[in-house]
C-alpha positions as CSV (number, residue, x, y, z in Angstrom):
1,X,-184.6,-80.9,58.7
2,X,-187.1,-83.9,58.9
3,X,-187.5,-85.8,55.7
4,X,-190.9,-87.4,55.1
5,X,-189.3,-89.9,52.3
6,X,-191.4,-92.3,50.4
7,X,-190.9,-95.5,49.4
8,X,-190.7,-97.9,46.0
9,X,-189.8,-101.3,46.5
10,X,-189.1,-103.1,43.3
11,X,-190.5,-106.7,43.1
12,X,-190.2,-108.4,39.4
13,X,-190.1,-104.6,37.9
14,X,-193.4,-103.7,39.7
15,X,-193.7,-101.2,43.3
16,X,-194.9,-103.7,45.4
17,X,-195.1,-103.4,49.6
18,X,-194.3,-107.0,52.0
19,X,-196.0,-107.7,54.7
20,X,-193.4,-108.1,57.6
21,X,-190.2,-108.5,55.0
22,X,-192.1,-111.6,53.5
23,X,-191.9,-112.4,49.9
24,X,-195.3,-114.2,49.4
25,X,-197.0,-111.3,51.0
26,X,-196.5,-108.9,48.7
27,X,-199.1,-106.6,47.1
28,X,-198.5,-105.2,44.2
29,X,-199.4,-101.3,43.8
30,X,-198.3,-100.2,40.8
31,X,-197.0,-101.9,37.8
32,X,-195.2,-98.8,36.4
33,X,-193.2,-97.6,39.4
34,X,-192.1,-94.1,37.1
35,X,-195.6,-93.2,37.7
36,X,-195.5,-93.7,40.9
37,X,-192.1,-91.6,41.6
38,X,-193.9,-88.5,39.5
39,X,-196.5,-88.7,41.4
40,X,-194.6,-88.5,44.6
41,X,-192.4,-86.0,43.3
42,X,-195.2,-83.7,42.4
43,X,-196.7,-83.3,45.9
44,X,-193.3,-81.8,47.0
45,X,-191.2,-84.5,48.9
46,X,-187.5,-83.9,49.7
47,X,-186.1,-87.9,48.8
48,X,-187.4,-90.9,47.0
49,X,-186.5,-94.1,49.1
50,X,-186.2,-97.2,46.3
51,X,-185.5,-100.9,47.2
52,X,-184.6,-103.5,44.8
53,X,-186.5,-106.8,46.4
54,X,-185.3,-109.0,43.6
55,X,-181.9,-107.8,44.3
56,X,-181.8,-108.2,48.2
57,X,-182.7,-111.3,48.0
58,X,-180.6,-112.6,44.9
59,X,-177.3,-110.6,46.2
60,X,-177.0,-108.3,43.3
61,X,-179.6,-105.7,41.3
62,X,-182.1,-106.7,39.4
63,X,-184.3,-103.9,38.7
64,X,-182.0,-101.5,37.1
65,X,-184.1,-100.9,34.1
66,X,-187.0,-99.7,37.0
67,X,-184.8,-97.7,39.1
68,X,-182.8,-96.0,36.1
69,X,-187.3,-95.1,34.8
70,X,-187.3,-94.0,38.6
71,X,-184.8,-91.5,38.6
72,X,-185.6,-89.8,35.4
73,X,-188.5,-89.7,36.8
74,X,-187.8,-88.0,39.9
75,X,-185.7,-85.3,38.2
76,X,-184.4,-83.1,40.8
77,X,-185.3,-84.9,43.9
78,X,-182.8,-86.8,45.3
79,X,-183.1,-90.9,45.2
80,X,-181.5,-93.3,47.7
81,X,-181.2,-97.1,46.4
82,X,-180.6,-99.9,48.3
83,X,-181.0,-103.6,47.9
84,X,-178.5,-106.4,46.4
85,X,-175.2,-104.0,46.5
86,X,-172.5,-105.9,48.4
87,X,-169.1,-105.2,46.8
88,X,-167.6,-101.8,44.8
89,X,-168.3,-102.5,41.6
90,X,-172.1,-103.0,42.0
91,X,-171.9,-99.9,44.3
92,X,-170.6,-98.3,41.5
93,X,-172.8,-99.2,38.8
94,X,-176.1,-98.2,41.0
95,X,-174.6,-94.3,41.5
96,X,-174.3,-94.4,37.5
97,X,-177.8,-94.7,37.2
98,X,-178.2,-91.6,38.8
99,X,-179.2,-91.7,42.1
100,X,-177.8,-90.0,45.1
101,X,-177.0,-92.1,47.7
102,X,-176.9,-96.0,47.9
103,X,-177.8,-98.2,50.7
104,X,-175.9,-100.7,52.1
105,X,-177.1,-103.5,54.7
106,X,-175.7,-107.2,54.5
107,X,-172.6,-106.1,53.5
108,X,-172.3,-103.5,56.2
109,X,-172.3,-106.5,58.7
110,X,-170.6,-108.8,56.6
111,X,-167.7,-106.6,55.5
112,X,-167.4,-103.1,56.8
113,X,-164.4,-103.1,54.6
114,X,-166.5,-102.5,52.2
115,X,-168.7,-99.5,53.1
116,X,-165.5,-97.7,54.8
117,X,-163.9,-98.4,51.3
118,X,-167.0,-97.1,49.8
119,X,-167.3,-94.4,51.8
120,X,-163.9,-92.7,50.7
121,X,-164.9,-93.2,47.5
122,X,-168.2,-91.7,47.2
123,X,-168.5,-88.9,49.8
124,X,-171.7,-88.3,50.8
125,X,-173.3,-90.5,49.4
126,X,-173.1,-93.9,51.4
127,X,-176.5,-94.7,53.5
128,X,-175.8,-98.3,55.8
129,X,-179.4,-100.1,56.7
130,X,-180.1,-102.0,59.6
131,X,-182.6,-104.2,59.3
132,X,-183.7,-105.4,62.8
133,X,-185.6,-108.5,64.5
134,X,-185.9,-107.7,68.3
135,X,-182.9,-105.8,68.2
136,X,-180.7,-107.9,66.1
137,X,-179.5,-107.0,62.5
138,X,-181.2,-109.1,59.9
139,X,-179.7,-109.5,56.5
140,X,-180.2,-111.4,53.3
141,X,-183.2,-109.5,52.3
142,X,-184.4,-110.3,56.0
143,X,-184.0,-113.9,55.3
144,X,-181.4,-114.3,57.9
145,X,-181.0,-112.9,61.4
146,X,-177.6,-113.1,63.3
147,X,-176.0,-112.0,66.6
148,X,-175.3,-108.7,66.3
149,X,-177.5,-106.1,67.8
150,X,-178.5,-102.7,65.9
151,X,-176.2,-100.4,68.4
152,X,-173.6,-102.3,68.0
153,X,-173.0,-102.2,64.5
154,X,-173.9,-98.8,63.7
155,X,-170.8,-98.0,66.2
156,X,-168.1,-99.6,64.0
157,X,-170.0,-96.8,61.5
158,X,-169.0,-93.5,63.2
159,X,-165.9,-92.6,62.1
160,X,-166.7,-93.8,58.6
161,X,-168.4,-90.9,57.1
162,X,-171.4,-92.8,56.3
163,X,-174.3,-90.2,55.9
164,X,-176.8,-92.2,57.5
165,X,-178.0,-95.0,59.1
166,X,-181.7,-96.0,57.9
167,X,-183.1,-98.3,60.7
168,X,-186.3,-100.8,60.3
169,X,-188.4,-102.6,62.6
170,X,-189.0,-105.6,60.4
171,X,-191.9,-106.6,62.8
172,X,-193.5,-103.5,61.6
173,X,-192.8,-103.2,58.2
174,X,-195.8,-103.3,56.1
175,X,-197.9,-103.4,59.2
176,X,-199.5,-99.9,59.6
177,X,-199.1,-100.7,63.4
178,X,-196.9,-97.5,64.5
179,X,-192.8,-97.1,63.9
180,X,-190.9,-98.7,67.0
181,X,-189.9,-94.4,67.6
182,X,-188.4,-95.9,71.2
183,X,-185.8,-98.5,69.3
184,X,-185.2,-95.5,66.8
185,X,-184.7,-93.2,69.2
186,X,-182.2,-95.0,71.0
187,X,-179.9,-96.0,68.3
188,X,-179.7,-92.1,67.4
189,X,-179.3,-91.6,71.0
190,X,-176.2,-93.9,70.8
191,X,-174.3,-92.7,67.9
192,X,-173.6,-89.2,66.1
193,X,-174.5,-90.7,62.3
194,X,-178.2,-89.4,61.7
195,X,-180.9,-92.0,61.8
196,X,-184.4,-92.6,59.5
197,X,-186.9,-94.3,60.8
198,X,-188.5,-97.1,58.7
199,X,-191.1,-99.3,58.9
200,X,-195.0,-99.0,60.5
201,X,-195.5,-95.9,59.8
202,X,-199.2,-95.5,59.6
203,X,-200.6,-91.6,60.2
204,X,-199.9,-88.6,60.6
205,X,-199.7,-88.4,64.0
206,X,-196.5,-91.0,63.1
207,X,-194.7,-88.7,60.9
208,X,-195.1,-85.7,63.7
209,X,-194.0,-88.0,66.8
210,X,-190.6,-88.5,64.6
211,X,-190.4,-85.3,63.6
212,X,-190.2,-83.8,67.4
213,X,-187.7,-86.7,67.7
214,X,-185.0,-84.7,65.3
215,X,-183.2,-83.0,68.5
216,X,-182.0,-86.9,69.2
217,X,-180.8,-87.2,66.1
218,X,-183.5,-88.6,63.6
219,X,-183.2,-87.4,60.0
220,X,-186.3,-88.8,58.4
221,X,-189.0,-91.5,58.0
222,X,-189.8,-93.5,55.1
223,X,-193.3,-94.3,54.5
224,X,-194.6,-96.9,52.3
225,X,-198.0,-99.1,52.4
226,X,-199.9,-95.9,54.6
227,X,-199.1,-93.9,51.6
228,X,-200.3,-96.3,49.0
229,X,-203.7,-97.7,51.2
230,X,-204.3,-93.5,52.0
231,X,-203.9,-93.6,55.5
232,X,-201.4,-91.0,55.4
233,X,-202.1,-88.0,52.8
234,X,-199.1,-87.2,51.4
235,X,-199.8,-83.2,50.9
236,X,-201.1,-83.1,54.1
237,X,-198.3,-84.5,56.0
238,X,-195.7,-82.5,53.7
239,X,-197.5,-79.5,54.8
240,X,-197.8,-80.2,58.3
241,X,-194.1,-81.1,58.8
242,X,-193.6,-77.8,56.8
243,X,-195.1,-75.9,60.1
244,X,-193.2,-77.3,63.0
């Protein structure tokens, strides 16, 4: 099953989209991001995607008041939270507010310990993000790009249990220029975790080029600005996915 999964990102409370990962080019959307969740929620989709900016980039969540308004929210559909969670206490604390799975990127490179350890403590519900510059993982709320390339790290993932790896194109994020499907594509190709693509998507035609992609291996795409600007309708897409 292909997910068509939108996205929240949380800047000072608000659901805001960056331009490229950058912090002075965001736009803010909506200043209630509940509202924004219902509305999603009511046109059908299967997952609410929710990142915590302020948290990313400060090492620890922030907007916990937004995401716990999120949830309720939501009700039955399932929510996946990353942004700021680097050790098993904050890991902890963000399934308490009631979301499904959490997402873990910086510390995934930093200390694997850490999401392995998770892992076996929360089955199931462990997501690792892999934030990528021309291959190479970027952490720190994209503030820092190191070494390491995307396929690499997602290896020392598959025996882990992690339930999936969300990949984005930083380049693209925010951009409405296409998902890098090729880069996604690969990474799947590489491993056995299930991949999401993230970051570009700008149609339609997007959504259905990932979704004929799911033999290989990817799970999903999360779409943000195309949803907010209207250049992807979300009903529409829903039902079109629905048909394949």
């Amino acid at each position: 099953m292909f997910e068509l999964i939108p996205a929240i990102d949380l800047l000072g409370g608000e659901c805001v989209r960056l331009a490229q990962g950058r912090y002075d080019a965001a736009t803010v959307y909506e200043a209630d991001p509940a509202v924004a969740a219902k509305r999603f929620v009511l046109a059908g989709i299967p997952r609410l995607h929710v990142v915590d900016l302020d948290g990313a980039k400060a090492g620890r969540p922030v907007n916990t008041a937004a995401v716990r308004a999120i949830v309720a929210a939501a009700g039955k559909v399932p929510v996946q939270l990353g942004g700021g969670l680097r050790d098993a206490t904050s890991i902890a604390a963000a399934l308490d507010t009631g979301v499904d799975r959490v997402i873990l990127g910086t510390v995934a490179l930093r200390e694997p310990e850490v999401v392995r350890a998770a892992t076996k403590a929360h089955p199931g519900r462990i997501v690792v993000g892999l934030d990528a510059k021309d291959g190479r993982v970027s952490v720190e709320g994209w503030l820092e790009t190191g070494e390491a390339t995307v396929v690499d790290v997602a290896r020392r993932f598959e025996d882990a249990g992690v339930a999936a790896i969300v990949h984005t194109d930083i380049a693209r994020d925010g951009m409405l220029t296409g998902p890098n499907l090729e880069a996604t594509a690969a990474l799947a190709d590489a491993i056995e975790i299930p991949v999401i693509i993230s970051g570009g998507v700008s149609s339609e035609e997007d959504l259905v080029a990932g979704a004929k992609l799911a033999h290989r291996g990817i799970a999903g795409a999360i779409v943000g600005r195309a949803l907010y600007t209207g250049d992807v309708d979300l009903a529409s897409a829903l039902a079109r996915l629905g048909s394949l």
